[in-house]
N, C-alpha and C positions, 0 to 999 in steps of 0.2 A: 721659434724655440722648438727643439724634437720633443715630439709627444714620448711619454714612456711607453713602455710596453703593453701595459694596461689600460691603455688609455680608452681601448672598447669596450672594458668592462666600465671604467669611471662613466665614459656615455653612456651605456645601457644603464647604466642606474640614476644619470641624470634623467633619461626620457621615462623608465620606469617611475620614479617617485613624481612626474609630472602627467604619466597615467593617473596612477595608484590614489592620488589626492586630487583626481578630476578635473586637475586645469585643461585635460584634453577629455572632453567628453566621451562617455562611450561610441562606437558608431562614427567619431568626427576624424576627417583625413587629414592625416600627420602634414607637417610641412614634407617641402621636395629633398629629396640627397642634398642637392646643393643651397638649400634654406635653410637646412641644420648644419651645414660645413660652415656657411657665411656664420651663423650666431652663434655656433660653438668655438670657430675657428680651430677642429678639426679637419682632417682628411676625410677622401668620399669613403675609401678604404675601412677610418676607422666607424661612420656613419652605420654603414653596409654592415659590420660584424654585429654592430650592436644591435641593429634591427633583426639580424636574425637572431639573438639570442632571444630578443622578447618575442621574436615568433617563436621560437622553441618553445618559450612560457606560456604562450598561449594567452599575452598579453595585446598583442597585433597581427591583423590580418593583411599577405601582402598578395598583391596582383597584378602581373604584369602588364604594363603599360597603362593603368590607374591610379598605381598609386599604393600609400599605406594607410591604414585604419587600424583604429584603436577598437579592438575586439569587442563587442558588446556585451557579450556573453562570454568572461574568461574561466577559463577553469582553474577554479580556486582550490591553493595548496590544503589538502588538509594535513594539519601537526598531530604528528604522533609522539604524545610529551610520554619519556620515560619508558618506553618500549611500548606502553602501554596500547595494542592496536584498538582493541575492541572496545574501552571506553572512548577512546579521540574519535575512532569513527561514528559512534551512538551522538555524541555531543554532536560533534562538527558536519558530520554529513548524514542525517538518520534517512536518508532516499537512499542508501546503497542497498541495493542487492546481491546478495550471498548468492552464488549456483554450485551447486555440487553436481560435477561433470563424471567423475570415475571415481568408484567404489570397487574395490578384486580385492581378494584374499591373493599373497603372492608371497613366493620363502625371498629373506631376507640379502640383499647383494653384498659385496662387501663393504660397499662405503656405509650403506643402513648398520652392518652387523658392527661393523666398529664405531660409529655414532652411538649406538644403544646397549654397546655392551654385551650383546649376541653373539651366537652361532651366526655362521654363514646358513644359507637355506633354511632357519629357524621360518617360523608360520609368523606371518606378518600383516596387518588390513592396510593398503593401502589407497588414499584418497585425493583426488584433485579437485579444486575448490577456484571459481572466478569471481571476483570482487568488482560488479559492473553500476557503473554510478551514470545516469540519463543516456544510458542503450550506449554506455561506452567501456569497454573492458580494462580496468585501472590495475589491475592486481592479478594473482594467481596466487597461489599456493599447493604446495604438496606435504601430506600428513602419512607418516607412516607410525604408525601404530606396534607394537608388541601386542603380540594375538592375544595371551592370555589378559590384557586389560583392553580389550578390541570387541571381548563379543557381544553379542547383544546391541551393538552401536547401530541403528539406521540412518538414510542419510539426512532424515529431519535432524537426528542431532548435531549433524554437521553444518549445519546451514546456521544452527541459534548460535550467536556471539554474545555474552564470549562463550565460547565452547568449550574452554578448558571446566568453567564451572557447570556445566553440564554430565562434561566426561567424568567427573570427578563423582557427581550424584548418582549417574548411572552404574558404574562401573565402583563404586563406594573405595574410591580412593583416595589417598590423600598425600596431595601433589605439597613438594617443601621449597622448590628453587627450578626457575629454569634460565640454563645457560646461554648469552644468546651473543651473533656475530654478524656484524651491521657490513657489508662490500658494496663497489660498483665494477659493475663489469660489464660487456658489451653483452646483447641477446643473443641468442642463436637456439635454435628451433629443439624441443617443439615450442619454446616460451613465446618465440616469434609470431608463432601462429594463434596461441591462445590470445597473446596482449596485442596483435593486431600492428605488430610495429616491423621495421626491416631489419634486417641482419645486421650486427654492430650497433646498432642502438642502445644507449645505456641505461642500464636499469640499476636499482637499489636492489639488492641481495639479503634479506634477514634467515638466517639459521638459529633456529631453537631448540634446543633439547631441554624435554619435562621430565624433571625428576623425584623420584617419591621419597619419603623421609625411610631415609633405611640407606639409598644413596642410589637405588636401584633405576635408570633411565626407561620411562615409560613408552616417547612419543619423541620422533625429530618431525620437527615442522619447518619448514622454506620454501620460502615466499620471493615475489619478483616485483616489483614496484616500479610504474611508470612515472620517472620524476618527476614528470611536472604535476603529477598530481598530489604530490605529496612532502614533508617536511619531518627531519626526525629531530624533535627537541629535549636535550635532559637538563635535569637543574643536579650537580654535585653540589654537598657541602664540601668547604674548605677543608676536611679532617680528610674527607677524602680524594682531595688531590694532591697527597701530601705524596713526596718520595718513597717513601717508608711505608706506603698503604700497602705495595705489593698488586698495585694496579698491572692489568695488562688492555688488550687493544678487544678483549670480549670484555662481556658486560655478564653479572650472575643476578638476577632479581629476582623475590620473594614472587612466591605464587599464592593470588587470594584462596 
């Protein structure tokens, strides 16, 4: 019978769910190419894809000319339910480490000035932020700020998550919505360099604009996410997946 098109995905998620619920141990050496072609009665071909994807996952360790093993140590997705980053990572991963790498005062480019509703060369604080979870850099981000709700910030405040509620006590503002726009796209530098990955590599794309009750845009935040380290989960109600809602491909979510 010809396998469909998918058929390496259908394997990778046969061998995945037979990691994931331990019938292969951590640490224990998978069957050969040709011992999973025999019992799935697949191709080497489709074998081969599927194993690399759960190497990508970070579910299998492969070596050549030893063999595959089932990762002992994977790195497990953390769910970012509802945009929400800074609780999912408190819950789910509370070992991450925040770094705040760059802090400069810098006027405004044009893609900042039209994100925020600015002048070009308007006075701007700009900041970059790595998100490193056991001496591994999962994340980055870049914060640019509107000067006049920027001063006074140091970079402890940028380090505490969530930070918006921070920025808001510091700075006694009072944030109503922010807009936000989930992509994937391949890296390329400097992202490259901070997340530690090669050129082309795909990463999760998040853009957020903070906005204050008045309508006025405070703060664009975007961010780079290394997939396998991470999951973006929402829950809509039915009212709002309706035709008629006036949904689009961004997301607008209350700010606490």
């Amino acid at each position: 019978m010809r396998m469909p098109i998918t058929a390496y995905n259908q394997m990778a998620q046969t061998l995945r769910e037979l990691i994931l619920s331990a019938a292969w141990k951590p640490g224990a050496q998978l069957p050969t190419e040709r011992a999973l072609c025999d019992r799935f009665a697949v191709s080497r071909i489709t074998v081969r894809r599927a194993l690399q994807i759960l190497e990508e996952e970070s579910l299998v360790l492969r070596y050549q000319g030893r063999g595959t093993f089932v990762n002992a140590r994977p790195a497990r997705k953390i769910p970012i339910v509802n945009g929400n980053f800074s609780a999912s990572v408190l819950r789910h991963a509370p070992d991450l480490k925040r770094s705040v790498r760059t802090t400069q005062w810098q006027t405004a480019t044009t893609e900042w000035a039209r994100a925020l509703g600015i002048q070009v060369g308007a006075r701007v604080l700009f900041v970059r932020r790595l998100d490193i979870l056991r001496r591994q850099p999962i994340a980055m981000d870049e914060v640019v700020l509107v000067g006049r709700y920027a001063e006074g910030l140091s970079k402890r405040d940028f380090q505490v998550m969530p930070f918006e509620e921070r920025w808001q006590a510091r700075q006694r503002l009072a944030l109503d919505y922010e807009t936000q726009v989930i992509e994937a796209l391949p890296a390329a530098k400097p992202v490259t360099t901070w997340l530690q990955v090669p050129p082309g590599y795909t990463l999760l794309k998040e853009t957020n604009v903070a906005t204050l009750r008045g309508g006025q845009a405070a703060g664009l935040f975007t961010s780079y996410y290394r997939h396998e380290y991470y999951q973006f989960h929402s829950i809509a109600r039915m009212r709002d997946l309706s035709l008629n809602s006036g949904a689009t491909n961004s997301k607008r979510r209350k700010t606490p």
